[in-house]
VEXSETOR-147106 format. One line per field, with one value per residue (C-alpha): x, y, z; residue in one letter. Coordinates in nm, 2 decimals, padded with zeros to 4 digits. Each point is the difference from the previous one (the first is absolute). Example, Ala and Ser with C-alpha at 12.3 -4.5 7.8 and 13.67 -1.06 7.14 Angstrom:
BEGIN
X [01.23/00.14]
Y [-00.45/00.34]
Z [00.78/-00.07]
pase [a/s]
REM end
This chain:
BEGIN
X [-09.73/00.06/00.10/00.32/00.02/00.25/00.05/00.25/00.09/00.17/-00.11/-00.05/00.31/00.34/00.20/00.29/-00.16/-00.36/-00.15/-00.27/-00.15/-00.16/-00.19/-00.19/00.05/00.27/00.14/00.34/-00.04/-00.14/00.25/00.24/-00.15/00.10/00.32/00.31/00.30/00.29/-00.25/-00.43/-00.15/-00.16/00.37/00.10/-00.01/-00.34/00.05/00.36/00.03/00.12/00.11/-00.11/-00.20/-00.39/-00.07/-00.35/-00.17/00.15/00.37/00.13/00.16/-00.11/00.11/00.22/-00.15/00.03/-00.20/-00.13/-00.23/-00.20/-00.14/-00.36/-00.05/00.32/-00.13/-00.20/-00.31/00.14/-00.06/00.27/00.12/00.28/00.17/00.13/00.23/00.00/00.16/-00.17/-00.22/-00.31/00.04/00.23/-00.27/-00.29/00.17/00.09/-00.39/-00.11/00.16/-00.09/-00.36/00.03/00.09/-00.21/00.00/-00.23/00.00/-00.04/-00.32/00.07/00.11/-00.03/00.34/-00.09/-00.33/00.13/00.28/-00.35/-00.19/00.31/00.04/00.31/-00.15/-00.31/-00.28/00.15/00.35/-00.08/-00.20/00.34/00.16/-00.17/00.10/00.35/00.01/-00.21/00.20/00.08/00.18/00.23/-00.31/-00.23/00.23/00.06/-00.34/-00.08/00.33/-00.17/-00.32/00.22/00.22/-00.32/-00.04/-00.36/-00.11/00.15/-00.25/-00.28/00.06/00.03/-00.30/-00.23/00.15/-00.14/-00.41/00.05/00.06/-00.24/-00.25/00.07/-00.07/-00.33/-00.07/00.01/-00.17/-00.29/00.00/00.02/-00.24/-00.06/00.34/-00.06/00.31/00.07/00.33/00.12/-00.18/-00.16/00.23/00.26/-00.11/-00.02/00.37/00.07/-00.20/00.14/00.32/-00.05/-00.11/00.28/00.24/-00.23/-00.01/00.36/00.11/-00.25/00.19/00.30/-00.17/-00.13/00.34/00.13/-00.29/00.09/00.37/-00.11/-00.23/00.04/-00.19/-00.23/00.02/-00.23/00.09/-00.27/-00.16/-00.08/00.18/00.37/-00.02/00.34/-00.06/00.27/00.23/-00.04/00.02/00.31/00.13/-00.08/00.18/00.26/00.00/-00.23/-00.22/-00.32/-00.07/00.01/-00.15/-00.19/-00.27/-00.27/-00.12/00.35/-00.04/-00.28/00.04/00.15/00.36/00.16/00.28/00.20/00.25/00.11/00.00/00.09/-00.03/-00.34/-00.07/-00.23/-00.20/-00.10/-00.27/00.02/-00.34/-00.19/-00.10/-00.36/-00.26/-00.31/00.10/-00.15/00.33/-00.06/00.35/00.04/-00.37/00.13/00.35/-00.26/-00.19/00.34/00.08/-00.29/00.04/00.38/-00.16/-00.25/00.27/00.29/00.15/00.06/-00.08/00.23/-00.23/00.23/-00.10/00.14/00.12/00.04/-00.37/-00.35/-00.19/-00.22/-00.37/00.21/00.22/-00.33/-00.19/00.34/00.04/-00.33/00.09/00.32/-00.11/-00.08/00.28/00.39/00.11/00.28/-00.06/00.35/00.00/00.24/00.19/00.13/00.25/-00.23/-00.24/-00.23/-00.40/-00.11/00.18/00.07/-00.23/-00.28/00.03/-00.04/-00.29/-00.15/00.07/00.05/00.04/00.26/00.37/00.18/00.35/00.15/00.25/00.20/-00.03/00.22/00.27/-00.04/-00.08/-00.19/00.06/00.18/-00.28/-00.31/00.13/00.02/-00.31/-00.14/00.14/-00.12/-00.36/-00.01/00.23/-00.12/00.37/00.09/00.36/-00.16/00.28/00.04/-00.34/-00.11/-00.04/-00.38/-00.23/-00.36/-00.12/00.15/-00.10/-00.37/00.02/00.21/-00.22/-00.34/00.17/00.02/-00.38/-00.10/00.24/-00.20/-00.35/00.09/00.14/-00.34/-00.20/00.20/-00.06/-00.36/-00.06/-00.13/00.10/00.30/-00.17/00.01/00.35/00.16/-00.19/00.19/00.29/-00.03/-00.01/00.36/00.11/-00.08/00.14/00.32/-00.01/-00.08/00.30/00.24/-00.13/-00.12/-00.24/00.04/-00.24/00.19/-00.27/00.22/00.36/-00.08/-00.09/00.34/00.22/-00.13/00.18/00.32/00.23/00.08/00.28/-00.05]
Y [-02.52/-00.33/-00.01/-00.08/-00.33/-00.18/-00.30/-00.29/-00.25/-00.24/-00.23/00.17/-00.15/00.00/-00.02/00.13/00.29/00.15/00.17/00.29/00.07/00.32/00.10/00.28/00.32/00.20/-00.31/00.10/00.33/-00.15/-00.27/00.27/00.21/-00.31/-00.13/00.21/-00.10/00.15/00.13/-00.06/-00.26/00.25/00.07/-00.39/-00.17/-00.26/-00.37/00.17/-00.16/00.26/00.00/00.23/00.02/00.09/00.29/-00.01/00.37/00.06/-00.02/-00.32/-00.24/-00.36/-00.23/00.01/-00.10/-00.04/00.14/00.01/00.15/-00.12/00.25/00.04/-00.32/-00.15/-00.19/-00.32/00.28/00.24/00.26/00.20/-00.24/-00.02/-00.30/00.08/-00.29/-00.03/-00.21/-00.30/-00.01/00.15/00.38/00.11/-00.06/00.09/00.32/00.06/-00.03/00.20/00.28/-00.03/-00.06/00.38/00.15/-00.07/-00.37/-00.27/-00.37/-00.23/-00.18/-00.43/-00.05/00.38/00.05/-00.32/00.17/00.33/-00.19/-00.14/00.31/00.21/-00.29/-00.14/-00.37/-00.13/-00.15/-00.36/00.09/00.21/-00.31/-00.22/00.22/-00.14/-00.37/00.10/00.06/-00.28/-00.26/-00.35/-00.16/00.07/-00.10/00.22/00.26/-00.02/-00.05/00.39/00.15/-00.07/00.16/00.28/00.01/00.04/-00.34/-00.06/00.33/-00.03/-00.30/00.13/00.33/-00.23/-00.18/00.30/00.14/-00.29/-00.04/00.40/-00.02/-00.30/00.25/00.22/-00.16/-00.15/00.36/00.11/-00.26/00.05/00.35/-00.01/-00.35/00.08/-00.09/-00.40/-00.17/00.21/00.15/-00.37/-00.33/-00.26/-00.23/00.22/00.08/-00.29/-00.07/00.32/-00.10/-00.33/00.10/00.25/-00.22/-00.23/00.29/00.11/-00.34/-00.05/00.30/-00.08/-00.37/00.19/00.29/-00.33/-00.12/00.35/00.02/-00.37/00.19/00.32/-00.11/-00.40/-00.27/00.02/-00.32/-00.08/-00.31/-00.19/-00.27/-00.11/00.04/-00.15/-00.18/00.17/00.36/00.17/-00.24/00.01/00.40/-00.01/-00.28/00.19/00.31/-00.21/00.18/-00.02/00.31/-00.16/-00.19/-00.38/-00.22/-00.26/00.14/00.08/00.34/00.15/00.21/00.29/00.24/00.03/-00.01/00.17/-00.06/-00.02/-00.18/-00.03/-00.30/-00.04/00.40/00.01/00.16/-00.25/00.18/-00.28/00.06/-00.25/00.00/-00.13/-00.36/-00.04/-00.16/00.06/00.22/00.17/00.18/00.39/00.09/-00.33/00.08/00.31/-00.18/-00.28/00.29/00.16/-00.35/-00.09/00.40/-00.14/-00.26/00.25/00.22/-00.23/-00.08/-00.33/-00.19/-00.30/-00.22/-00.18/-00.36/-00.21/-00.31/-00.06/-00.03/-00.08/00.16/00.21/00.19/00.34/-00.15/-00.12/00.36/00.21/-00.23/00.10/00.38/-00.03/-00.22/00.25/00.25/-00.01/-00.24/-00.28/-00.30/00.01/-00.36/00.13/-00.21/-00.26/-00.11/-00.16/-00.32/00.10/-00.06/00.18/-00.14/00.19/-00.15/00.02/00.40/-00.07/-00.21/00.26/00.34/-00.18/00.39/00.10/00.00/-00.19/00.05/-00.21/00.20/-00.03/00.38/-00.07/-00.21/00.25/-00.32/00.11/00.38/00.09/-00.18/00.11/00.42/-00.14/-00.16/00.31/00.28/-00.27/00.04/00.31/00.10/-00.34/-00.16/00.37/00.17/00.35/00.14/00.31/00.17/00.33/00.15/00.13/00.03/-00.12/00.32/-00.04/-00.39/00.10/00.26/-00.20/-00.29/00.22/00.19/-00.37/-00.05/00.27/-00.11/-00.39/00.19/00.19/-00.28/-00.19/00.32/00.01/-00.37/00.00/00.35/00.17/00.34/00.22/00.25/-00.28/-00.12/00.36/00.04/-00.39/00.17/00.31/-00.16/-00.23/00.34/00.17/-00.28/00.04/00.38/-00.07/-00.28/00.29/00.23/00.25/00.26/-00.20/00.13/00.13/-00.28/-00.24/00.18/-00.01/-00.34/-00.14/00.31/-00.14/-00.28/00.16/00.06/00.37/00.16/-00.22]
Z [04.20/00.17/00.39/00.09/00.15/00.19/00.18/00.06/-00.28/00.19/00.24/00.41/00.22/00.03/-00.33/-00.14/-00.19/00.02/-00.28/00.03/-00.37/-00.06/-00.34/-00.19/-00.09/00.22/00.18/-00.03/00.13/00.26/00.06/00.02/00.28/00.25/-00.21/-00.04/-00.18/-00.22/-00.22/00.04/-00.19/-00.24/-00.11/-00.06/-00.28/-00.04/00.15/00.14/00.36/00.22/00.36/00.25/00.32/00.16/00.20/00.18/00.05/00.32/-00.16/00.13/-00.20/00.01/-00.28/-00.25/-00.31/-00.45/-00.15/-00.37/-00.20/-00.33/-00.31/-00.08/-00.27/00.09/00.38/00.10/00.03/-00.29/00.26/00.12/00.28/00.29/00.15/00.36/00.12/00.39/00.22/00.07/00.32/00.13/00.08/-00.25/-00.27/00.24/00.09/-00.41/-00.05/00.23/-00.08/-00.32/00.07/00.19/-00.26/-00.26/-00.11/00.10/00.08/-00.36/00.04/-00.12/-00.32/-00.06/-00.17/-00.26/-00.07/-00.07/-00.25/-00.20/00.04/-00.15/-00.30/00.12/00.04/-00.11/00.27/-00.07/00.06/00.28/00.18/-00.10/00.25/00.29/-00.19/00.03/00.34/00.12/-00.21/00.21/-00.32/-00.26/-00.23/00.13/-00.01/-00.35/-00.07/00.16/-00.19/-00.34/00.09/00.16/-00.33/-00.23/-00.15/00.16/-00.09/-00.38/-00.06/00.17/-00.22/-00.34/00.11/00.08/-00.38/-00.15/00.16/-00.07/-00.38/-00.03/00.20/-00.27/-00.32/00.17/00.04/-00.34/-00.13/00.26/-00.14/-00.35/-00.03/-00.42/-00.02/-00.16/00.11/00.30/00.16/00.16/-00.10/00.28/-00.05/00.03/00.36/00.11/-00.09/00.18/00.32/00.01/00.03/00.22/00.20/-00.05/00.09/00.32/00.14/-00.03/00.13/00.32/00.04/00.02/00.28/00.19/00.01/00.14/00.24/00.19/00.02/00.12/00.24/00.07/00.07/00.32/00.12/00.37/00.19/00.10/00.23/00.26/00.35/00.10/-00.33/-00.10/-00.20/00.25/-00.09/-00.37/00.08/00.11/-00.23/-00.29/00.15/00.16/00.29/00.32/-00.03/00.16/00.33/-00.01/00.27/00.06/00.12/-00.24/-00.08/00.06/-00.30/00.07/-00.22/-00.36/-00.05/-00.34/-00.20/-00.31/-00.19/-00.35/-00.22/-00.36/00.01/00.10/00.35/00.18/00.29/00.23/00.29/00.29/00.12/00.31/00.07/-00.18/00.26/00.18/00.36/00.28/00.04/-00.11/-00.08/-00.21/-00.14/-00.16/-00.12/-00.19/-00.13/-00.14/-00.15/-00.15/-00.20/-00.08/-00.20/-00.18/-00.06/-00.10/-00.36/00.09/00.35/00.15/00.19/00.21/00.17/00.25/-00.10/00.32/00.07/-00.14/-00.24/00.22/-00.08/00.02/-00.30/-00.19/00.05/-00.09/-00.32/-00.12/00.08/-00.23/-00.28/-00.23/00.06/-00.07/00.25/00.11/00.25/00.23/00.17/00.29/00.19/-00.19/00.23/00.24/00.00/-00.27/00.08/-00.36/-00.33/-00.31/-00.16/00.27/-00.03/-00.39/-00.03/00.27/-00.14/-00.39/-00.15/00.26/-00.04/00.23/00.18/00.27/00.25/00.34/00.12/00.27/-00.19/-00.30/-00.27/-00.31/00.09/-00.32/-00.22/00.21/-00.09/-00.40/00.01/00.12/-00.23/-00.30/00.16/-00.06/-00.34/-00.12/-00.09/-00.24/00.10/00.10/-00.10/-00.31/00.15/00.09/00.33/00.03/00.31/00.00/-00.10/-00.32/-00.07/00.02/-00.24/-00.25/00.05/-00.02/-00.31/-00.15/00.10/-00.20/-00.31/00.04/-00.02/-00.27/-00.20/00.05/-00.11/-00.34/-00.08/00.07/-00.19/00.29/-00.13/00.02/00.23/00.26/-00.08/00.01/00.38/00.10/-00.17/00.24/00.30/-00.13/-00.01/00.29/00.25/-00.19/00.07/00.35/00.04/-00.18/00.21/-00.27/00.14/00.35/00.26/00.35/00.12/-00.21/00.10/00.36/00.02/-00.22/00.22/00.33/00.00/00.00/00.26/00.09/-00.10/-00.36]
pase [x/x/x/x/x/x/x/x/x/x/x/x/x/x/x/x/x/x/x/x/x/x/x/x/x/x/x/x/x/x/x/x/x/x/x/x/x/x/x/x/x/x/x/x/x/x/x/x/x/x/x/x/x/x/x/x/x/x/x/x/x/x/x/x/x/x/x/x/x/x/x/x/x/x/x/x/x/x/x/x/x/x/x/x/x/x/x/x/x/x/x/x/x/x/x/x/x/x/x/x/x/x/x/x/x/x/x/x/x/x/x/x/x/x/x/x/x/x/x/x/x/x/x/x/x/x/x/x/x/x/x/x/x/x/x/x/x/x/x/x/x/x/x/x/x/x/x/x/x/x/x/x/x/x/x/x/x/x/x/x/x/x/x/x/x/x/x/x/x/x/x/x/x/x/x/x/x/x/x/x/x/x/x/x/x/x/x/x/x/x/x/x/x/x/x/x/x/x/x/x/x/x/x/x/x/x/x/x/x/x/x/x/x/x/x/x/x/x/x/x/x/x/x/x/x/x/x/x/x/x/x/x/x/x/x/x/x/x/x/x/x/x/x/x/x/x/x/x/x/x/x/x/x/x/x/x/x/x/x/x/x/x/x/x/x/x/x/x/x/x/x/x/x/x/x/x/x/x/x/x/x/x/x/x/x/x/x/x/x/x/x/x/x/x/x/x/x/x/x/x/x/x/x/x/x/x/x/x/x/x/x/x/x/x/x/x/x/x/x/x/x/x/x/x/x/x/x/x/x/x/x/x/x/x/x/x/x/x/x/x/x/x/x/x/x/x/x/x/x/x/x/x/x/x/x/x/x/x/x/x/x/x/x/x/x/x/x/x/x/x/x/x/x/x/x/x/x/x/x/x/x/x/x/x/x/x/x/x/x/x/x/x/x/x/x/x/x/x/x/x/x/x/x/x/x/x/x/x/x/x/x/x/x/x/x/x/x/x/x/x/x/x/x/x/x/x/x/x/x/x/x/x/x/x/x/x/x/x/x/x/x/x/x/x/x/x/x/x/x/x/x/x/x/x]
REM end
């Protein structure tokens, strides 16, 4: 038999209402050893709000509560599981806990409620990893994108596709064991119509998972260059409010500033990083050290320039750095005497793209944030998609690599034995993205991530 768990489902603070959720076998009985009402909760009707108040051990009252218990099957866990509905603070939901806790229950560990809900079949491993979409959600997009997976629609496809390598498994299977057969259970060039729309299907279905993936998690953006040529600025331009320190004195910015706002429903995580440049300073050392991981780490990196000023050897050396990753040339300050052109930064960096902006006077704001959600979605509405984690692109992606190898095997004749193993592996990193026969090593890295009380 499970424990029974508990723990606070809404957020700590003050609030209008605070909710302590309890779940597993005998929670209502032991709900109602602290809550007394007209009648005890083992006596309501199920999802039947009821009024009534806590008692701690010693016999003092101290909140008055609803309360509201769910049937085994028919909860977010389908466990036998209470709702107790505190008033919102600190101590009222403490105090509920604790008692609780003393007499019998324990504290949920993260995500521990989601993870019984998949472990008891309510939701599948995708859905139950959509939860964590949901609540994270910094759009209406990305929002929508987690509700399909959370409705079933991601999981529907994956099911369908796994169906399909499975019976296509199958038939190379029977022909690998009954070989006197002349023309064989499915034909070679019937495979290969089979695996090539598979694969069709697969990669469509991981276009629309990329798409969910920029909305789930964003684009990590790292502000770049060289000192006082303007990334604090730009920071707070794109935010449109000041959240970092501008001066004039270079090197203002030590450390890495984060933050996020949404454009064309696509969060955009931006990372104002430390002036780039040779120092004997320790504590701006470190902050050049952090920036120069920024750029490593990024999606995309705006190099910003001074127009203001000469192309210097710092410019030159970080050019080289970003040339071959996802970047944009800012030329900042456009409302001052320029001393580098357009044109000049062209013929320099010929395969950057190049945006001219007034940071200060907000000029060219509203194009630079399009120009940088087209880096990265490439000009495509990410819109209709589904929301996944990375966890779940690799395996589709490596479930594809498989389906690729095994195509090749079948139109060079290499042998079914070899196909049915390429086939395997398609099938096993769908298994492992549906969460069928999921390791605890596998639960308790996607349940980690959770919040507790979720």
């Amino acid at each position: 038999m499970e424990d029974i768990i508990t723990a606070l489902a809404t957020a700590w603070g003050e609030s209008g209402i605070a909710v302590v959720r309890l779940s597993g076998e005998g929670s209502v009985s032991l709900a109602d050893k602290i809550f007394t009402g007209q009648k005890k909760l083992a006596g309501q009707p199920a999802r039947f709000l009821t009024l009534g108040r806590l008692r701690s051990s010693d016999g003092e009252l101290f909140d008055e509560v609803l309360a509201v218990r769910f049937a085994k099957g028919a909860s977010y866990t389908a466990e036998e599981s209470v709702e107790i509905h505190c008033h919102g603070g600190l101590l009222p939901a403490q105090k509920c806990m604790e008692e609780l806790c003393s007499m019998g229950a324990r504290l949920a560990q993260p995500g521990e409620f989601t993870r019984r809900a998949f472990v008891n079949g309510r939701i599948d491993l995708p859905q139950a990893e959509a939860v964590l979409g949901v609540i994270r959600a910094e759009s209406d997009e990305a929002l929508y994108a987690s509700s399909r997976t959370l409705q079933g629609a991601f999981a529907e496809k994956l099911r369908s596709f796994l169906d399909d390598i499975t019976e296509l498994a199958a038939f190379m299977e029977v022909d690998l064991d009954f070989p006197e057969e002349d023309e064989g259970y499915i034909t070679k060039e019937d495979s290969e119509i089979r695996l090539v729309d598979m694969i069709s299907a697969g990669e469509a279905l991981l276009a629309d998972c990329r798409s969910g993936l920029i909305l789930r998690e964003g684009i990590k953006t790292a502000i770049i260059g060289r000192p006082n040529v303007g990334k604090s600025s730009l920071l707070n331009a794109l935010l449109k409010e000041d959240r970092a320190i501008v001066t004039s004195v270079p090197g203002t910015t030590r450390d890495r500033i984060e933050a996020t706002f949404t454009h064309k429903g696509i969060p955009i995580r931006i990372i104002d990083t430390a002036g780039i440049r040779e120092t004997i300073d320790e504590v701006e050392c470190i902050g050049v050290n952090q920036s120069l991981r920024s750029i490593e780490e990024a999606d995309l990196r705006v190099w910003v320039i001074d127009a203001g000023d000469e192309l210097s050897e710092e410019d030159m050396e970080l050019g080289g750095r970003v040339s071959s990753m996802k970047h944009l040339v800012v030329l900042n300050k456009s409302d001052i005497p320029q001393k580098i052109s357009l044109d000049q930064l062209k013929k320099s960096f010929p395969s950057s793209r190049v945006v001219s902006v007034s940071a200060l006077k907000s000029d060219g704001i509203e194009e630079l944030k399009d120009i940088m959600v087209n880096e990265i979605t490439g000009g495509i509405k990410v819109t209709g998609g589904y929301g996944v984690t990375s966890r779940q692109i690799e395996c589709l992606s490596a479930a594809l690599t498989s389906l690729r190898e095994t195509l090749k095997i079948v139109s060079e004749g290499l042998g079914d034995d070899l196909a049915i193993t390429c086939l395997s592996d398609s099938r096993s990193q769908l298994a492992k993205l549906l969460g069928i026969d999921a390791t605890e090593n596998l639960l308790d890295t996607v349940f980690s991530q959770f919040c507790i009380g979720k």
